[in-house]
Steps between C-alpha positions, in 0.01 A plus 500: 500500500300562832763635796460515859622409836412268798581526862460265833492834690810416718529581865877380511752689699677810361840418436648825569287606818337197637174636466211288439183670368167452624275239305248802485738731342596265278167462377463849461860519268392248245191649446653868400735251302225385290344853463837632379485150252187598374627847443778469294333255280584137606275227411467259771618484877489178741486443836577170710342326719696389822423394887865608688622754641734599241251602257203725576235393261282218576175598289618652174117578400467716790867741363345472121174625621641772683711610172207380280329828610753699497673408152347493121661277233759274665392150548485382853637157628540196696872407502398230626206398639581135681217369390550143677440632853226745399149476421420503087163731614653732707780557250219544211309781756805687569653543196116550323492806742828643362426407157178716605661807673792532212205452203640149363891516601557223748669199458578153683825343491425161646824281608591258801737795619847461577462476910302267694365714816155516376452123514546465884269816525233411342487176595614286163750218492790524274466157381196589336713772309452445139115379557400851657667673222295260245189538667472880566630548182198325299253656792623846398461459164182331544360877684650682246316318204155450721307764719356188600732208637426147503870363641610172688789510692738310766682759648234770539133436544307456139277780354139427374322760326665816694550806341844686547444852540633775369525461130792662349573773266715236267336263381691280556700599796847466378663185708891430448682195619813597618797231542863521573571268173387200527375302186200401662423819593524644188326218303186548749508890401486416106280224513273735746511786267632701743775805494803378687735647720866417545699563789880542399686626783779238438717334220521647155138619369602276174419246692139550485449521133406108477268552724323787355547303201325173694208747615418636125492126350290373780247793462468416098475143619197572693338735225616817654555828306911525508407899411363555827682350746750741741803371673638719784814482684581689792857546622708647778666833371506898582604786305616831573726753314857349466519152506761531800270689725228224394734177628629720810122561653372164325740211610530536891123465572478236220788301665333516814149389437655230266737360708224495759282307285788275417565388842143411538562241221835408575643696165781676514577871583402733259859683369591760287693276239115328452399862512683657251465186260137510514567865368631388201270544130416138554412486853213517705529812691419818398695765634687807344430849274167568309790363197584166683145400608313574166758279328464226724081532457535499111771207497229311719221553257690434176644188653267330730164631331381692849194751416497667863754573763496573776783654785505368828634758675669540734556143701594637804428790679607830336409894574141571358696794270722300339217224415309803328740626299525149378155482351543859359757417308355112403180720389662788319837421356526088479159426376495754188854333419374158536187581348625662166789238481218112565242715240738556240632141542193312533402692137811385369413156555152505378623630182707164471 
């Protein structure tokens, strides 16, 4: 069981002072938080990619370079890369240089996103959604497979017999499709071949099993090795030494960048009844003692078949120290527990 965190690198207000950091300084926090990750033995950390204000990262490659050099055995991510409104080549380059600085640890998680800004920016139309997605998908894949591309394209101009430079460590550059749950979504993953990442940030995480179910029989389907597929999930959550301390510093900031969100889209505020039910061993968020959050991680892989999670944390915008001390005590107390406890049960069950 691979363990990790992800992070949009929020620039929301504090909810206690006001205070809204710097996009720079940001930049500068998530990258000690990935050293620190690497140091206390975490497998994987993500970063998003956004175009508003609220969060600070727009070019995750650029962050994962930066901690590519400065790290040595955690893998380094996209979380996510919106694909649709980027260019398949450009996405291959960057993350080929990271996979190059951090000697074959770089990863793409490609997904339509979960916010729209980029469209407008860049110049797409959102009616053309789904066929960007489609289409940058199979041109990505088609760079990883070929040093030399022969593509045809609508949306973006076709290739003939151009080489996409550099070359990666991996060969191949791992490429995840990460979805929010849809069946389509996770069908295209299996079929594919491809790892896939779930985002479940809402709902009971039960909910999902189907669907990882769906993604396994649609990779055997398509001749795919069951064995050596991956399914991620990353979820909201933070941890810190009493459970009470953890909801005290965790739920205001979370309230506020949800409830922002939500009246975006015309949801609801985000209370603390929805809160503290999310809390619960069957919810989706995360949040409590080493005790409470390694339960909830096991629980997850014993009942909806995940093989890496990952932490988003936090959601909204929360002192630098007490983020830290989150991922030392993800990397040092709740990964041995989870560890010992999905090894010994995953033996059990091959001995069945």
């Amino acid at each position: 069981m691979e363990l990790g965190l992800t992070t949009f690198v929020e620039t929301t207000p504090d909810v206690n002072t006001g205070e809204v950091k710097s996009h720079a300084e940001r930049l500068r926090e998530v990258l000690e938080e990935i050293i620190l990750a690497d140091e206390v033995g975490l497998d994987i950390f993500g970063v998003g990619e956004h175009h508003r204000k609220d969060y600070a990262c727009s070019t995750p490659a650029v962050l994962l370079a930066a901690a590519a050099a400065r790290t040595k055995n955690i893998r380094l991510s996209s979380a996510v890369t919106v694909l649709s409104s980027d260019d398949p080549v450009r996405v291959f380059q960057e993350f080929s240089t990271v996979d190059a600085i951090s000697n074959g640890r770089a990863e793409i998680m490609a997904g339509r996103g979960s916010f729209i800004e980029s469209f407008p920016l860049f110049g797409y139309d959102l009616k053309d959604y789904d066929e960007l997605f489609d289409e940058k998908l199979d041109l990505l894949l088609k760079i990883r497979e070929n040093e030399i591309v022969n593509w045809e394209g609508k949306h973006r101009p076709s290739i003939h017999n151009r080489g996409v430079y550099p070359r990666p460590v991996q060969d191949p550059l791992p490429v995840w499709i990460a979805s929010g749950g849809t069946p389509q979504s996770v069908v295209r993953a299996g079929a594919l071949g491809l790892p896939l990442a779930l985002a479940i940030i809402g709902g009971s995480p039960l909910q999902f099993a189907p669907l990882v179910n769906l993604y396994y029989k649609a990779a055997q389907q398509a001749g795919h090795d069951k064995s050596k597929l991956t399914v991620a999930t990353h979820s909201h959550g933070f941890i810190a030494d009493t459970t009470e301390i953890a909801i005290d510093k965790f739920f205001p900031p979370t309230q506020y960048a949800m409830s922002k969100i939500g009246r975006e889209r015309g949801w609801g505020d985000y209370t603390r009844a929805t809160f503290d039910h999310a809390r619960s061993l069957e919810g989706a968020l995360y949040v409590g003692d080493v005790k409470t959050v390694a339960e909830k991680i096991i629980f997850l892989r014993k009942n909806v078949g995940v093989t890496r999670f990952m932490l988003h944390c936090p959601v909204g915008s929360m002192p630098h120290e007490d983020v830290m001390r989150a991922i030392e005590l993800l990397g040092k107390e709740v990964a041995p527990i989870v560890r010992e406890e999905v090894a010994k049960w995953e033996l059990e069950n091959s001995e069945k």
